[in-house]
N, CA, C and O atoms as CSV, one atom per row, in Angstrom:
chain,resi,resn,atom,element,x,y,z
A,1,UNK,N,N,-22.334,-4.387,14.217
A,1,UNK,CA,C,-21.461,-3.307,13.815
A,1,UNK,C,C,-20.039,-3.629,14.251
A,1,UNK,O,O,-19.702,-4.129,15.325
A,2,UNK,N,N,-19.330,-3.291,13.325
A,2,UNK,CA,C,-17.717,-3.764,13.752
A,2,UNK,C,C,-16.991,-2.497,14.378
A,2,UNK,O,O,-16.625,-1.592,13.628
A,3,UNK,N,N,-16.826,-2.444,15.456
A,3,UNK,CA,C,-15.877,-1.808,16.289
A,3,UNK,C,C,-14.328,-1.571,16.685
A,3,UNK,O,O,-13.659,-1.188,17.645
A,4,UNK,N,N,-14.171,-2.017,15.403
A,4,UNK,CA,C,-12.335,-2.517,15.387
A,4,UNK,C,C,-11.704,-1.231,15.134
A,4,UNK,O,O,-11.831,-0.508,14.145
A,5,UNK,N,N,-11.117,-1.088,16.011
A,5,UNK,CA,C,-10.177,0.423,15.687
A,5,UNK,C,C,-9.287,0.403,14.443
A,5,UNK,O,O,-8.870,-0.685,14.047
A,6,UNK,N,N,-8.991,1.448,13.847
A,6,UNK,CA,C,-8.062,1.056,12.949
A,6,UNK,C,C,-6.939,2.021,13.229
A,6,UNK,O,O,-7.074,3.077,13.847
A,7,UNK,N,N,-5.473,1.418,12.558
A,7,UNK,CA,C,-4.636,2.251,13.254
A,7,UNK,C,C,-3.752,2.514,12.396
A,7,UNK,O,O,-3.582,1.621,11.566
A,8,UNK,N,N,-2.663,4.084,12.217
A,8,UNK,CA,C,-1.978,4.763,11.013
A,8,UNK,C,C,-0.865,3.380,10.991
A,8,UNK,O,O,-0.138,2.818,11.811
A,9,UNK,N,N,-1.258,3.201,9.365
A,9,UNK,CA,C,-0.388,2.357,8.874
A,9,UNK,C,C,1.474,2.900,8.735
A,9,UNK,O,O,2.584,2.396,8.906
A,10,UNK,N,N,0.993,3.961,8.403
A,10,UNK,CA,C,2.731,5.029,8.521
A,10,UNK,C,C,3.181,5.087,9.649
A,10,UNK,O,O,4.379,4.818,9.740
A,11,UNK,N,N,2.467,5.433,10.875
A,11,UNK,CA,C,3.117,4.919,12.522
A,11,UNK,C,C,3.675,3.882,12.605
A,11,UNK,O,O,4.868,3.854,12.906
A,12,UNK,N,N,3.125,3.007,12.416
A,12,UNK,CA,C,2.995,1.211,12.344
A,12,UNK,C,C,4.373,0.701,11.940
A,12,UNK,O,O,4.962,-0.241,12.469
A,13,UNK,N,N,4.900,1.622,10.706
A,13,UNK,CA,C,5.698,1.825,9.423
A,13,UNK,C,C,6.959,2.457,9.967
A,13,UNK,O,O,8.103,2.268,9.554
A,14,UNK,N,N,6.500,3.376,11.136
A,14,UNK,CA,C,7.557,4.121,11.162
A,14,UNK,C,C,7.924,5.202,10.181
A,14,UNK,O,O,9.018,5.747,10.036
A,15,UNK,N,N,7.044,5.361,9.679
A,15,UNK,CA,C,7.562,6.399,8.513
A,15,UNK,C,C,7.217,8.087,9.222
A,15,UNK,O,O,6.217,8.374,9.881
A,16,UNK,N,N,8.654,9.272,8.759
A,16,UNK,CA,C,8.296,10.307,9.310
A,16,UNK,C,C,8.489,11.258,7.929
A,16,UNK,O,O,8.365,12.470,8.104
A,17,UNK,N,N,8.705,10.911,6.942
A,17,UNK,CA,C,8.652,11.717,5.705
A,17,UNK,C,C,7.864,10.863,4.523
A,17,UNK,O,O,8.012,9.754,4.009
A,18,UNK,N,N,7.040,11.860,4.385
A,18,UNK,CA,C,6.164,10.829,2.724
A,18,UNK,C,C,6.724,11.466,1.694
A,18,UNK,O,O,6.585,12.675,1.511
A,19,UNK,N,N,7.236,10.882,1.126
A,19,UNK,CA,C,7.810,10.973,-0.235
A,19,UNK,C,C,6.904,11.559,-1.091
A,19,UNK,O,O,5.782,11.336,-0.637
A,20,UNK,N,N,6.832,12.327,-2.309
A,20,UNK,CA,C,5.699,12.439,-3.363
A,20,UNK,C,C,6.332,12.044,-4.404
A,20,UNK,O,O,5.817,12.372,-5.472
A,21,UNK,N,N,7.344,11.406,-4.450
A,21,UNK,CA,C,8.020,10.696,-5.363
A,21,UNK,C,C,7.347,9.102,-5.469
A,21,UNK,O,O,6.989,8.424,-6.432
A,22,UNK,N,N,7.362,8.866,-3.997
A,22,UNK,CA,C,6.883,7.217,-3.395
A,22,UNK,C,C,5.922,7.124,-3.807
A,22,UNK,O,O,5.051,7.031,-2.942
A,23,UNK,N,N,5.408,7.082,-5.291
A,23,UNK,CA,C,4.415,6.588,-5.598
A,23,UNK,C,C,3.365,5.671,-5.238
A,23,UNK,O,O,2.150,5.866,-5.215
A,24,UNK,N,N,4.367,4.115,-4.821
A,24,UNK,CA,C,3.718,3.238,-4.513
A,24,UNK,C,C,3.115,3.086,-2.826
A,24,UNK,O,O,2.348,2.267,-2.320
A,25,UNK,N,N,3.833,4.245,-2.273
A,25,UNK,CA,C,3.233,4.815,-0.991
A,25,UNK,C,C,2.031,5.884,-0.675
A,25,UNK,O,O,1.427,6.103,0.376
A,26,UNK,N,N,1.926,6.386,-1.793
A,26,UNK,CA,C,1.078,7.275,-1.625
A,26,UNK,C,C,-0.475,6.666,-2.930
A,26,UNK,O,O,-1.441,7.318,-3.325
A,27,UNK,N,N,-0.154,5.529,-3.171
A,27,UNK,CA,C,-1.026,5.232,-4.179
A,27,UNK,C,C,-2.776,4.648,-3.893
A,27,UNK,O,O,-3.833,4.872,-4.482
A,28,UNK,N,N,-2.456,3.938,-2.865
A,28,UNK,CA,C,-3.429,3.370,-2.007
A,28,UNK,C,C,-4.060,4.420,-1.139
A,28,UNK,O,O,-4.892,3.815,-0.464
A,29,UNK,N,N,-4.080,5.833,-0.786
A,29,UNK,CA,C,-4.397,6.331,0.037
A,29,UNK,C,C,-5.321,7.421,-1.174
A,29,UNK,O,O,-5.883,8.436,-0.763
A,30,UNK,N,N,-5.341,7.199,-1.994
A,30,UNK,CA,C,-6.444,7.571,-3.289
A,30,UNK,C,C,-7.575,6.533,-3.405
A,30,UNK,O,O,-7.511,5.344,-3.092
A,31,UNK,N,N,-8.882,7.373,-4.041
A,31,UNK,CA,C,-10.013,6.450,-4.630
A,31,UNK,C,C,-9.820,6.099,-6.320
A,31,UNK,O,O,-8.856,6.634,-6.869
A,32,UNK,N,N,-10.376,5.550,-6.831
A,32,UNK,CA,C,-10.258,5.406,-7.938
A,32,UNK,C,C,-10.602,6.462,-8.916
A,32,UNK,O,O,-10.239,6.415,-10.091
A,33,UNK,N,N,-11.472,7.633,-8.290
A,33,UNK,CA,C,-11.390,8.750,-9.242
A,33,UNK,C,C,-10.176,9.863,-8.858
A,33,UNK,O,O,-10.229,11.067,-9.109
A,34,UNK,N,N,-9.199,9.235,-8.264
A,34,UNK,CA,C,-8.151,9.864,-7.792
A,34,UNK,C,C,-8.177,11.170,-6.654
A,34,UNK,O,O,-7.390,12.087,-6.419
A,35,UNK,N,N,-9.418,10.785,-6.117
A,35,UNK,CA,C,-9.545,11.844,-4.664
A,35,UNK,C,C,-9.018,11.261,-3.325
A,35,UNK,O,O,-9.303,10.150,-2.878
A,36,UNK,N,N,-8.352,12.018,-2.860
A,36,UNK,CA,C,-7.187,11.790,-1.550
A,36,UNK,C,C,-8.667,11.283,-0.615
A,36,UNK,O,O,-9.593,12.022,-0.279
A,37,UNK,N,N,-8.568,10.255,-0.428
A,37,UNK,CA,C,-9.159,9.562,0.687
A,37,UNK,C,C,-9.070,9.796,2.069
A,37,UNK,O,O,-7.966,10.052,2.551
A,38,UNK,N,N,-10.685,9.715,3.206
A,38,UNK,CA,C,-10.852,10.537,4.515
A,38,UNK,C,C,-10.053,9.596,5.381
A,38,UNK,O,O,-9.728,8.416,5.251
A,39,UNK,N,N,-9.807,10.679,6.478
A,39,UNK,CA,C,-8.679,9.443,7.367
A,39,UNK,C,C,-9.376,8.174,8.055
A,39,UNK,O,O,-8.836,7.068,8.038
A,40,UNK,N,N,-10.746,8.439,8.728
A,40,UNK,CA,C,-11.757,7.402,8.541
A,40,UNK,C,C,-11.634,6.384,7.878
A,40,UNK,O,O,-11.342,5.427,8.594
A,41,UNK,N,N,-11.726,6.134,6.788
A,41,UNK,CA,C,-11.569,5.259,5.612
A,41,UNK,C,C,-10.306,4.588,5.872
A,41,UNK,O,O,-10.240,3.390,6.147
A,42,UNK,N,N,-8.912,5.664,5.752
A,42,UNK,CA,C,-7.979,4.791,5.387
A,42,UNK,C,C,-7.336,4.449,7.225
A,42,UNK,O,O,-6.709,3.428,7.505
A,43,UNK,N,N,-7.616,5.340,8.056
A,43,UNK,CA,C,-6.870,5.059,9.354
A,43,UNK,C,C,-5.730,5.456,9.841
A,43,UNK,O,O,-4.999,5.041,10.741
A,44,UNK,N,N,-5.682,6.532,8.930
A,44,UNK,CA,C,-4.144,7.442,9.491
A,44,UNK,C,C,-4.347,8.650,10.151
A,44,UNK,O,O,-5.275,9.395,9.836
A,45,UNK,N,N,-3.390,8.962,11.230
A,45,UNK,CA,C,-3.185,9.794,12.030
A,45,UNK,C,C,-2.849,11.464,11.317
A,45,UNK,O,O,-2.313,11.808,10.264
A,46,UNK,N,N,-3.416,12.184,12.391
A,46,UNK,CA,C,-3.957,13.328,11.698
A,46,UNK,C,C,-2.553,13.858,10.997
A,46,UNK,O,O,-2.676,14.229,9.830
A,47,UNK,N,N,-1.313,13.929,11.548
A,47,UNK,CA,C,0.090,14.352,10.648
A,47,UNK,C,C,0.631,13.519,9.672
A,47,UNK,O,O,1.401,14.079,8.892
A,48,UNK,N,N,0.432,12.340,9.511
A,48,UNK,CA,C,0.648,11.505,8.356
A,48,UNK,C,C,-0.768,11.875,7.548
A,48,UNK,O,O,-1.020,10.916,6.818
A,49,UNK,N,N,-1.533,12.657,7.447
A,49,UNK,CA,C,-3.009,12.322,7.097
A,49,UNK,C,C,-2.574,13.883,6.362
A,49,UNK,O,O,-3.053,14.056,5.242
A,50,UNK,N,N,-2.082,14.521,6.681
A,50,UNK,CA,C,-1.685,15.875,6.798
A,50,UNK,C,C,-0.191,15.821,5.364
A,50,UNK,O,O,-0.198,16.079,4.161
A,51,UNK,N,N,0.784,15.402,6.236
A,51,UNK,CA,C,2.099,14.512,5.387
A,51,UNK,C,C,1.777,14.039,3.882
A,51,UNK,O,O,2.553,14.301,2.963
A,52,UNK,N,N,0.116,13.049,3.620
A,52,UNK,CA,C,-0.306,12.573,2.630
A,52,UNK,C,C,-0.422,13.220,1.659
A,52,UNK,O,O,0.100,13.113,0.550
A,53,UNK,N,N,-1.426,14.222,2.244
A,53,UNK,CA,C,-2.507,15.369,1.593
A,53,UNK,C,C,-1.287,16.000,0.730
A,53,UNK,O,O,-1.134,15.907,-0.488
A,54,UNK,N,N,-0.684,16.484,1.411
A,54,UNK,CA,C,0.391,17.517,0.658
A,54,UNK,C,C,1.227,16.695,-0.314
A,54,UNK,O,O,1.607,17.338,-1.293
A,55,UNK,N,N,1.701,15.059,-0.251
A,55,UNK,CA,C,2.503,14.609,-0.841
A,55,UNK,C,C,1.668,14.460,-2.588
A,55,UNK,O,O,2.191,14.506,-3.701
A,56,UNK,N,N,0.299,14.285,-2.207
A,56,UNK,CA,C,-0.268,13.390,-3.341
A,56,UNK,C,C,-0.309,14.805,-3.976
A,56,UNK,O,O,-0.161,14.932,-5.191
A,57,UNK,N,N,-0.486,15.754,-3.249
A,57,UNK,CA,C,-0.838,17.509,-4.745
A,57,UNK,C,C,0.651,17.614,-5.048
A,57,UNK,O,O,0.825,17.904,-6.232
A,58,UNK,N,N,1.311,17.532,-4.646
A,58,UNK,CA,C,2.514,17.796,-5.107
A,58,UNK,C,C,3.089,16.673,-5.723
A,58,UNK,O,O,4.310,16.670,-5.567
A,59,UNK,N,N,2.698,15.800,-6.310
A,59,UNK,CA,C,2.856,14.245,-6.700
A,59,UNK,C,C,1.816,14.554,-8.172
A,59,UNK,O,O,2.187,13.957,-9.183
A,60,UNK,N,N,0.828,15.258,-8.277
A,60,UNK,CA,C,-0.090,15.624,-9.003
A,60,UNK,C,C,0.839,16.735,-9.942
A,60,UNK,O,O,1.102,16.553,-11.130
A,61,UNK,N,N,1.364,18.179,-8.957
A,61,UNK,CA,C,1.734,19.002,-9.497
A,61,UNK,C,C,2.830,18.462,-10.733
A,61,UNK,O,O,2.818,18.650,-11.949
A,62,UNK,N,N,3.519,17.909,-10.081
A,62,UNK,CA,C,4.745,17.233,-10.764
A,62,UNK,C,C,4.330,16.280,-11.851
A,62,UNK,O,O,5.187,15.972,-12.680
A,63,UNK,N,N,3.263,15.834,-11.937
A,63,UNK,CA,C,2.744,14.994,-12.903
A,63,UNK,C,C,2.847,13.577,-12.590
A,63,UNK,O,O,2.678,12.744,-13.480
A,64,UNK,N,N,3.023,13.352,-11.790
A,64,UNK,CA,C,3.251,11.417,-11.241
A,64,UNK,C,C,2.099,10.707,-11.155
A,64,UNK,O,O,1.906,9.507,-11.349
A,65,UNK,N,N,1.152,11.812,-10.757
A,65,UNK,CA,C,-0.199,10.894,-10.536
A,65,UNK,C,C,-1.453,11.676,-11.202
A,65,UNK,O,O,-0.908,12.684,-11.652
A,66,UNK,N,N,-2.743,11.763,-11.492
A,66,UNK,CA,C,-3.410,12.058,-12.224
A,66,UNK,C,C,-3.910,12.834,-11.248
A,66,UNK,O,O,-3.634,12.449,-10.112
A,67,UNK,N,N,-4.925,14.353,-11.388
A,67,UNK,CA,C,-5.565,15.048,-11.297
A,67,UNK,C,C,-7.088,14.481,-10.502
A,67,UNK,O,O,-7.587,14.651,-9.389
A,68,UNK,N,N,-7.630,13.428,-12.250
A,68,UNK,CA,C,-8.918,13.008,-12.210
A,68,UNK,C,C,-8.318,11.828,-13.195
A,68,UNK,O,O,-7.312,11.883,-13.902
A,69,UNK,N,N,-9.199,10.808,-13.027
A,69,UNK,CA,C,-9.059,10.078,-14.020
A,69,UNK,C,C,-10.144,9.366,-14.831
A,69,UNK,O,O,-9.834,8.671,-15.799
């Protein structure tokens, strides 16, 4: 079993605002049926994880990114 911690790539990054514009930032943190992915999975900290959540519906609302696909 692999035990490797994983750690928020946006810390890492330095990043303290997610864009929902930043497409190409918020693109990878989706599955391919376009469901916002668990922080488990991707390894981000619970306020960037938080930061995400809200960027990608409002990235949705606006029409940038798909619903479902």
């Amino acid at each position: 079993m692999n035990d490797s911690k994983k750690y928020c790539q946006l810390c890492k990054a330095k990043v303290d605002y997610v864009d929902y514009k930043n497409i190409k930032l918020i693109k990878p943190f989706t599955d391919r049926f376009g469901r916002i992915k668990a922080r488990y999975y991707t390894g981000t900290c619970l306020q960037h994880q938080k930061k995400l959540a809200n960027s990608i519906k409002n990235a949705r609302f606006m029409d940038l990114m798909p619903f479902v696909r």
